[in-house]
VMD Tcl script that draws the C-alpha trace (Angstrom):
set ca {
  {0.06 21.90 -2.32}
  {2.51 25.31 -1.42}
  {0.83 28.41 -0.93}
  {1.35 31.66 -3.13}
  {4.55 32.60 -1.42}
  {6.13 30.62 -3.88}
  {4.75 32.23 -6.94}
  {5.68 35.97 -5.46}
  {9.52 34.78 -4.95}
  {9.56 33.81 -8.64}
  {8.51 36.42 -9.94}
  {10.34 38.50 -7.62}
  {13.56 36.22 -8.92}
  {12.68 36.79 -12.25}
  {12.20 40.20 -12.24}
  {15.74 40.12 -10.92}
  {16.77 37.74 -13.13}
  {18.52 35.96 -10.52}
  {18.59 32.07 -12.35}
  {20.95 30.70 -9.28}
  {17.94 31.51 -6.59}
  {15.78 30.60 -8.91}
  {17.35 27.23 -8.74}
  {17.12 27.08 -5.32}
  {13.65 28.00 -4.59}
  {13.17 24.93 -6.95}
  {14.93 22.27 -5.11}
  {13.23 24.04 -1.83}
  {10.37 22.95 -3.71}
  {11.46 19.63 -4.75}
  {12.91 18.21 -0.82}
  {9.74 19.80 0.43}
  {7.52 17.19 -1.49}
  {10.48 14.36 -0.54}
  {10.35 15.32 3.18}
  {6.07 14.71 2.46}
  {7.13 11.23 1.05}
  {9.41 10.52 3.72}
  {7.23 11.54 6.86}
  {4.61 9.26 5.11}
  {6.80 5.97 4.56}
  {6.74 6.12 8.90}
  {2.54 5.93 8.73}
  {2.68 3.07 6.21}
  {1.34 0.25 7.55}
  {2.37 -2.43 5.29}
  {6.38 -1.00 6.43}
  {5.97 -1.86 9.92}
  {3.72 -5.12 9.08}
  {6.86 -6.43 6.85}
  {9.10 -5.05 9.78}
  {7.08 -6.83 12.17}
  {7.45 -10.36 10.67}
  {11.11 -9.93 9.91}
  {11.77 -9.01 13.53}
  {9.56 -11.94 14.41}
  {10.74 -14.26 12.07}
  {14.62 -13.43 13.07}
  {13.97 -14.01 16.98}
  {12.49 -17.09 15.93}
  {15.39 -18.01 14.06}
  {17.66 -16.90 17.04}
  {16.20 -18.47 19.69}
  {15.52 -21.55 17.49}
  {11.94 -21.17 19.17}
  {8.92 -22.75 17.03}
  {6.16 -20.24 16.97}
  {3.85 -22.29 14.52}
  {1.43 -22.08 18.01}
  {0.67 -18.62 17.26}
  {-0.73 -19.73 13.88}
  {-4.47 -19.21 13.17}
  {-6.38 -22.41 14.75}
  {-9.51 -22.05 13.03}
  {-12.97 -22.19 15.22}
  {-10.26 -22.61 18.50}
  {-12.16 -20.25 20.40}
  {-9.46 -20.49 23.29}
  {-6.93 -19.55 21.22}
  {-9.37 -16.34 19.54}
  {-6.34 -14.20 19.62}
  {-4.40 -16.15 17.13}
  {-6.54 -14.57 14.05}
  {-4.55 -11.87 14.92}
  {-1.24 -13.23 15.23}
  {-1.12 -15.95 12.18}
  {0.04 -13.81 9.56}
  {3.23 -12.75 11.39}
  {4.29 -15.92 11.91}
  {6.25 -17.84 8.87}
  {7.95 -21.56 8.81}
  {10.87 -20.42 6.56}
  {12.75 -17.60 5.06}
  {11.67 -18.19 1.84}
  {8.16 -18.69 3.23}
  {9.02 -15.11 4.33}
  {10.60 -13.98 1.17}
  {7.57 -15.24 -0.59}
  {5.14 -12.94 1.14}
  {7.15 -10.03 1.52}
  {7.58 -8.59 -2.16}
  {3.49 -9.08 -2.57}
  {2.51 -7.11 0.19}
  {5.20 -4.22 -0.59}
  {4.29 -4.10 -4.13}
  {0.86 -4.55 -3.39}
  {0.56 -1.91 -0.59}
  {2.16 0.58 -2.84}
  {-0.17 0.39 -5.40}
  {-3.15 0.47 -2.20}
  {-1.80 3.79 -0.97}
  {-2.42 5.33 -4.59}
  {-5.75 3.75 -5.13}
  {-6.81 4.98 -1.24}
  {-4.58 8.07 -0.71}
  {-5.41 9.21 2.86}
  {-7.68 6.42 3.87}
  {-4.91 3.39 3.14}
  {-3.85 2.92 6.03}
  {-7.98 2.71 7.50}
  {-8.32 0.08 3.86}
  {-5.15 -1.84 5.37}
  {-6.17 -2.67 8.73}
  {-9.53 -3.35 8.38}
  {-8.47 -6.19 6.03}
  {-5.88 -7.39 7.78}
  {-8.42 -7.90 10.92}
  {-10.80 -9.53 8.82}
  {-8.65 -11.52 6.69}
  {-7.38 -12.88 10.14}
  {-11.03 -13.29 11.65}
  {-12.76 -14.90 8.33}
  {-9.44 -17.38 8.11}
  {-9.98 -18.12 11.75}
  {-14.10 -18.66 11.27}
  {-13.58 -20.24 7.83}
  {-10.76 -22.06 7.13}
  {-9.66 -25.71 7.83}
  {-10.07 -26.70 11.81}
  {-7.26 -29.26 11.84}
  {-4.23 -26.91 11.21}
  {-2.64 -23.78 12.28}
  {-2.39 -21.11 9.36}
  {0.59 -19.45 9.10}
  {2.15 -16.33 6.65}
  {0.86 -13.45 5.88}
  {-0.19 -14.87 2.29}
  {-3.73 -14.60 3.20}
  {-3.28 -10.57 3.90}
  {-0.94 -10.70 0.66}
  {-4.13 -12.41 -1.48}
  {-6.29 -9.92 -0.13}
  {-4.51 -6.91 -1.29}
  {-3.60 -8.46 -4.49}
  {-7.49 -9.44 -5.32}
  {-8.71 -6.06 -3.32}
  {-6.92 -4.07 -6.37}
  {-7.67 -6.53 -9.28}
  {-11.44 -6.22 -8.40}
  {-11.66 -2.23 -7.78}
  {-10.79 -2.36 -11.36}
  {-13.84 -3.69 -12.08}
  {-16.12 -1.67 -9.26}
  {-14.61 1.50 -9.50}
  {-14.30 1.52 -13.54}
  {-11.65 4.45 -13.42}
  {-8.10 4.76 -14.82}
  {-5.83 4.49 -12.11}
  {-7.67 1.97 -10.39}
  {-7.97 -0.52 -14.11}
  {-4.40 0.16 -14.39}
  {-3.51 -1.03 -11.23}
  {-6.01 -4.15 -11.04}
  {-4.01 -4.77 -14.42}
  {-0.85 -4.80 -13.19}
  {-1.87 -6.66 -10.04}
  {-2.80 -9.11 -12.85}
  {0.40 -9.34 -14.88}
  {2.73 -9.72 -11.83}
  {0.85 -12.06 -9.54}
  {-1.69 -13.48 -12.15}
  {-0.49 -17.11 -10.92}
  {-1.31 -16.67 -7.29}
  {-5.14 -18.16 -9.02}
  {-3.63 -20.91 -8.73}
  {-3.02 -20.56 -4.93}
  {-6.75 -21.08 -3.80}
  {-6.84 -24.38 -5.34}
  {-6.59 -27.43 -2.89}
  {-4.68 -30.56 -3.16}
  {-1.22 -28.62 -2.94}
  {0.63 -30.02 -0.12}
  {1.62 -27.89 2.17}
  {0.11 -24.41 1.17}
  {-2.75 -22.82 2.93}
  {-4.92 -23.20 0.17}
  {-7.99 -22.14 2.14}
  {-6.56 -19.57 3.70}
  {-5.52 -17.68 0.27}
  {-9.29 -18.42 -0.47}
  {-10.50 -16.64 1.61}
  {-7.75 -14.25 1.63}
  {-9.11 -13.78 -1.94}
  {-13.12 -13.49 -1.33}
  {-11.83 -10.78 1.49}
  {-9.97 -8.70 -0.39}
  {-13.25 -8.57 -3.69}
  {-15.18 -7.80 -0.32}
  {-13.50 -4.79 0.09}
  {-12.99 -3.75 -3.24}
  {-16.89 -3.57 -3.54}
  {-16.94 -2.03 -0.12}
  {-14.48 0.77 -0.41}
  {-15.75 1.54 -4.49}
  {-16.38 4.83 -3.95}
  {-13.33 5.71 -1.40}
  {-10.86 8.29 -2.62}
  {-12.61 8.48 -5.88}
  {-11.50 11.94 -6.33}
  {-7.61 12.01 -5.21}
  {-4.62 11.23 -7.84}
  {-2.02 9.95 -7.43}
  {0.66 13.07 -6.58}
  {-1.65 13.58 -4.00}
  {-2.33 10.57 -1.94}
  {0.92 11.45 -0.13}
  {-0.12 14.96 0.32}
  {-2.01 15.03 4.07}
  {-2.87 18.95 3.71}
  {-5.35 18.63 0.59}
  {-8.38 19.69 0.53}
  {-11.81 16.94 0.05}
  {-11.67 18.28 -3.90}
  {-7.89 16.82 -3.79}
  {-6.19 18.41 -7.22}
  {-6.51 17.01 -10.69}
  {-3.39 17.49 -13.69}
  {-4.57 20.88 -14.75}
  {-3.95 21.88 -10.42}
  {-0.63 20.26 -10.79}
  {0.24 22.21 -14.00}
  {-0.64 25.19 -12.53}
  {1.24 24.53 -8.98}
  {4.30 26.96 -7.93}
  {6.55 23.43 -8.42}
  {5.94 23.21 -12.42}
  {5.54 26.91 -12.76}
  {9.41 27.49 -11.46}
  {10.58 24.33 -13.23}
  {8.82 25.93 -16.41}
  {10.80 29.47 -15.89}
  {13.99 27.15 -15.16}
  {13.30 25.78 -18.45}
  {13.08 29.05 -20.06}
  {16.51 30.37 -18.27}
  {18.15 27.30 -19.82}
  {16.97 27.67 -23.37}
  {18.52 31.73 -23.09}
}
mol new
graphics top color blue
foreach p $ca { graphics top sphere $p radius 0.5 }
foreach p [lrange $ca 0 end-1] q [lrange $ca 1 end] { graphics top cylinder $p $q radius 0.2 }
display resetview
């Protein structure tokens, strides 16, 4: 993650016993890995898909135009370009509100299953979340919100628990579970009003993928799926341990116990 320029300072420092530089070099450390974090947030693509239909949903609002035509209109095949435009597109704000905690929640937790290859994981589902809705769903209605993208993520993460069989990804599919174990309930019909069918096959999507993309990112953690300079090994805890980060915040450690 740093090279070994670090490690000669510090023991340079400590030779010196210089504990204020020693400081220092640590928070060096510390806002270069927040700098990392930052510089990713702007190639996260669930950010600018939840910017997107905010900034769509407010013109709507503003120019009190009805956008429900961009909706999905399944098997339409003049209006093909709507699978791509439904899930921006929501009838109110708490239609909006609705969708927009899942898929930030939800996209976290995809960016440390996938690392370097989330952003690849999220628009390949989003395109075929849109496309299956589109080729699948109910003919008779436009499909609107992004809860079919939301349902794929959700079930994409519950399911690599079961394909992947590792920790991170059982303890995510687990979580997934405990927070939005009543969106189930979602790709049932007879609920007036929801997309039923679309969360459906929001849902079959997003197993789809989890069986598709089993064996992606397999060997990444989590410190380092924000971390574009790794190597294909990617580091495990014992890396971390011995990193020039915890080795100065070890000999800060010591400084404060003298």
């Amino acid at each position: 993650m740093f090279n070994t320029h670090a490690f000669q300072k510090t023991h340079l420092l400590l030779k010196h016993d210089n504990a204020a530089q020693l400081y220092i070099l640590h928070y060096s450390c510390r806002s270069t890995i927040m700098q990392k974090l930052f510089n990713k947030a702007f190639t996260f693509f669930p950010l600018w898909f939840i910017i997107a239909i905010w900034v769509i949903h407010i013109y709507g609002w503003l120019t009190s135009g009805k956008l429900t035509w961009l909706g999905t209109h399944p098997m339409h095949f003049k209006e093909w370009y709507t699978f791509l435009s439904g899930a921006l597109i929501h009838g109110s704000w708490k239609h909006l509100l609705n969708n927009t905690y899942p898929l930030a929640i939800t996209g976290l937790f995809l960016v440390f299953l996938y690392g370097r290859f989330s952003n690849f994981v999220f628009i390949t589902s989003y395109f075929f979340t849109g496309l299956f809705i589109f080729l699948l769903a109910r003919q008779n209605t436009y499909h609107i919100g992004a809860s079919g993208v939301a349902y794929c993520w959700a079930f994409l993460l519950a399911a690599s628990g079961v394909f992947r069989k590792d920790r991170l990804s059982l303890g995510l599919g687990l979580a997934v579970a405990f927070l939005y174990g009543g969106m189930i309930w979602g790709v049932l019909p007879g609920q007036p009003g929801v997309s039923w069918d679309g969360h459906l096959v929001g849902a079959l999507t997003g197993i789809l993928f989890a069986y598709l993309y089993r064996n992606v990112n397999q060997k990444e953690t989590i410190s380092d799926s924000f971390d574009g300079d790794q190597d294909d090994e990617g580091y495990d805890a014992i890396q971390y341990d011995n990193s020039p980060y915890r080795y100065i915040q070890k000999q800060i450690n010591r400084h404060k116990e003298e």
